[in-house]
C-alpha positions as CSV (number, residue, x, y, z in Angstrom):
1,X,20.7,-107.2,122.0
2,X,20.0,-110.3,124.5
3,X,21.4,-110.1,127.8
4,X,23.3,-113.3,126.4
5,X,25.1,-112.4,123.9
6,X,25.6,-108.6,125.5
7,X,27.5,-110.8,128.4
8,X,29.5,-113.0,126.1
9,X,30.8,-110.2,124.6
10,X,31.4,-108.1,127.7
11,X,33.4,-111.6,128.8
12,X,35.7,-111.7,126.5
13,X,36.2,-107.8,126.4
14,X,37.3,-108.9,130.3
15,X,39.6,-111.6,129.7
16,X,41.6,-109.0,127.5
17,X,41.2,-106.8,130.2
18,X,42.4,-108.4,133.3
19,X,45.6,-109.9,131.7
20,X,47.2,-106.9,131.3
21,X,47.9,-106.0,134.5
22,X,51.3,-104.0,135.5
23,X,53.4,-106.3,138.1
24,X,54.6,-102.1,139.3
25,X,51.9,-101.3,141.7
26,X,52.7,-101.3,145.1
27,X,51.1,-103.7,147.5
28,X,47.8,-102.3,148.8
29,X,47.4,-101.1,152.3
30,X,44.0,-99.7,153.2
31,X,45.6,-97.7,156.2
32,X,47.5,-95.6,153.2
33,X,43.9,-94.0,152.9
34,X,43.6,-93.1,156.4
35,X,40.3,-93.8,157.5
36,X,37.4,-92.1,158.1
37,X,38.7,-88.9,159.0
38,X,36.9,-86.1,161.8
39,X,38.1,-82.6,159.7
40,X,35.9,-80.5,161.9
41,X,37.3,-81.8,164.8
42,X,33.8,-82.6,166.6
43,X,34.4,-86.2,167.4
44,X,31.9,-87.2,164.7
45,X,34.0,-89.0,162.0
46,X,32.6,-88.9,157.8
47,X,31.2,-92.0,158.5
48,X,28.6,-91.2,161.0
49,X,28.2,-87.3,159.5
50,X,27.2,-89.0,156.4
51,X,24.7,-91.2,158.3
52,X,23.0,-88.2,159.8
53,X,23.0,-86.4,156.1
54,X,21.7,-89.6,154.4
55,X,18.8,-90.1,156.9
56,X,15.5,-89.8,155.7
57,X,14.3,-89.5,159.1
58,X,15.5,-88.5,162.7
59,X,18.4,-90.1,163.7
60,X,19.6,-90.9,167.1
61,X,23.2,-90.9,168.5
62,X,24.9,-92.3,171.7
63,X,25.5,-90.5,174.7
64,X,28.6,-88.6,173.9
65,X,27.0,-87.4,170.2
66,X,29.8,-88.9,168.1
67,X,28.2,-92.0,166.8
68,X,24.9,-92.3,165.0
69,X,23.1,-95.5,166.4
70,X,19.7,-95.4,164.3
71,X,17.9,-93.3,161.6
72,X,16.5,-94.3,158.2
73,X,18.7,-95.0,155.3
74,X,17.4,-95.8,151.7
75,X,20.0,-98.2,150.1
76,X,19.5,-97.8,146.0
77,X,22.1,-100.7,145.9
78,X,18.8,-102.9,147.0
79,X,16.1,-100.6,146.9
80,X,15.4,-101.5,151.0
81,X,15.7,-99.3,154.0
82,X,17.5,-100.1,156.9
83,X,16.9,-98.4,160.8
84,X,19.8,-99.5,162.6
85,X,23.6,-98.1,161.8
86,X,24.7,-101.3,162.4
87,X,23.0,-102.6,159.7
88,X,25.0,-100.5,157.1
89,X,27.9,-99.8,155.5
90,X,29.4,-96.2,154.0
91,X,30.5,-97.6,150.8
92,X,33.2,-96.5,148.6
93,X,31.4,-96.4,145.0
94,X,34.8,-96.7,143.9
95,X,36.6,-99.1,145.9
96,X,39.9,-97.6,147.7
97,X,41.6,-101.0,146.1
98,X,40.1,-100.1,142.3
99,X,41.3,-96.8,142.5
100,X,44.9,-98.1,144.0
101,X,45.2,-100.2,141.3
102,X,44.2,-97.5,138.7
103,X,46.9,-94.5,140.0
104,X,45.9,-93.7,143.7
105,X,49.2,-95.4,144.8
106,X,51.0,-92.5,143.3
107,X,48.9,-89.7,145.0
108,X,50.1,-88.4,148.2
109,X,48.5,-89.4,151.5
110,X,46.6,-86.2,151.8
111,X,44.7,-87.1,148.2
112,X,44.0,-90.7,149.2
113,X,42.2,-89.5,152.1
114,X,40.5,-87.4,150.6
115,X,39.1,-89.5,147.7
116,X,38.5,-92.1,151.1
117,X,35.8,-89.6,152.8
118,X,34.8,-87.8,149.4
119,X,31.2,-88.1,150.3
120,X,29.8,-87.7,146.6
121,X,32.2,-91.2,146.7
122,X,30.1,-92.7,149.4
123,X,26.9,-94.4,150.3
124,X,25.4,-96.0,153.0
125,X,24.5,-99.3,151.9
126,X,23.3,-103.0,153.7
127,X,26.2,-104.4,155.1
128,X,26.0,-108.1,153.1
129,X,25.5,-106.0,150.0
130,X,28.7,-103.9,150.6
131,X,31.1,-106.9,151.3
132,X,29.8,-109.1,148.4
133,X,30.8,-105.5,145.9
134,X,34.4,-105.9,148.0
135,X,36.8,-103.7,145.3
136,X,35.0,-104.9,142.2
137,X,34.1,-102.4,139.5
138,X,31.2,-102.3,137.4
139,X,32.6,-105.0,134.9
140,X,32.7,-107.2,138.5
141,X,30.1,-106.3,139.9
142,X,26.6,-104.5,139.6
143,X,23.8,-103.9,142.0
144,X,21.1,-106.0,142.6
145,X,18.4,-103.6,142.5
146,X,18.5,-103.3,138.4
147,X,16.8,-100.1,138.1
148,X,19.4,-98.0,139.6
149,X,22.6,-100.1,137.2
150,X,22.5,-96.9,135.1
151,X,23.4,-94.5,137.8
152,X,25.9,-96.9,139.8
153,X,27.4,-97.1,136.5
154,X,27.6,-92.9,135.5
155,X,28.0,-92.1,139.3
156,X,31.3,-95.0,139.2
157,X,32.8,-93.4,135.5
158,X,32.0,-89.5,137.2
159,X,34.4,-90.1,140.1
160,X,36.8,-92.2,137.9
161,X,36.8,-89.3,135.6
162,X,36.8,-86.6,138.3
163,X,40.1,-88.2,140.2
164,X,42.1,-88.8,136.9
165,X,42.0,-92.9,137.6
166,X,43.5,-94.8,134.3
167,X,41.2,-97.9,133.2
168,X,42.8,-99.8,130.4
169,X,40.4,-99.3,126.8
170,X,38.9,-102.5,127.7
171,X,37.6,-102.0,131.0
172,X,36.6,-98.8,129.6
173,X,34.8,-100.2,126.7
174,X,33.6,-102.7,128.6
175,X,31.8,-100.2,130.8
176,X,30.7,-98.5,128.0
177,X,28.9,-101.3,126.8
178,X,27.2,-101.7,130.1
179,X,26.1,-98.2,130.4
180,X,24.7,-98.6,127.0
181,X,22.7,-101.8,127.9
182,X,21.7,-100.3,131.4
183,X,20.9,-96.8,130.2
């Protein structure tokens, strides 16, 4: 199938898709998620213990030992590495928003911040990369570097699965389709 007409038809499996939105959800608050959270109490938050696990080399943190300031990270949204924690993001791989949308707002607070610092949820990824993604799904949104579309794609439907989130059948078939093009 051409990417043409495997995108025509994905479009129009999307405009079915998007107008069928419940008017029931609750308005979105990121704060409902709580943050990066510090469960071991050791001042390091899941942001900057998942820097330290994801670094392919030795990383470096500031004076007090709570924040990582460099390392190596390997971001398989853009197949580059980055050096500097400023220069990354810890990304939701399902956005908090996308999963709001599709049943977190009826989970409790302690299951929303869980899903928010679930690490296999997270990666740390360039910065531009992250905010361009904002709380698209894969129908939205795919990652520039094309050879790792397939596992953005399984990885995304894992956690969707694994956390009971309800996409309509044509975001799931349109998903479906993609993971059949990309895989």
């Amino acid at each position: 199938m051409s990417l043409r007409i495997f995108l025509t038809s994905l479009t129009a499996l999307l405009i079915s898709f998007t107008s069928g939105w419940s008017e029931t959800i609750p308005k979105y608050d990121r704060d409902l998620f709580g943050g990066w959270a510090d469960f071991d109490k050791d001042c390091q938050n899941t942001r900057h213990e998942l820097l330290q696990e994801l670094s392919t080399s030795t990383f470096t943190l500031n004076d007090r030992q709570c924040r990582v300031l460099r390392g190596r990270w390997y971001d398989p949204y853009t197949d580059q590495f980055f050096t500097e924690s400023k220069d990354v993001d810890i990304d939701h791989l399902v956005p908090l928003f996308y999963a709001w949308k599709r049943g977190a707002h009826t989970w409790k607070f302690d299951e929303r911040r869980k899903f928010a610092n679930d690490t296999r949820n997270l990666f740390a990824v360039e910065k531009r990369t992250n905010r361009e993604k904002s709380a698209s799904g894969p129908t939205e949104w795919l990652p520039p570097n094309i050879s790792f579309r397939c596992q953005y794609i399984v990885r995304f439907q894992r956690i969707v699965k694994l956390y009971n989130l309800i996409q309509d059948p044509p975001e799931a078939r349109a998903i479906a389709k993609l993971q059949e093009y990309y895989c």
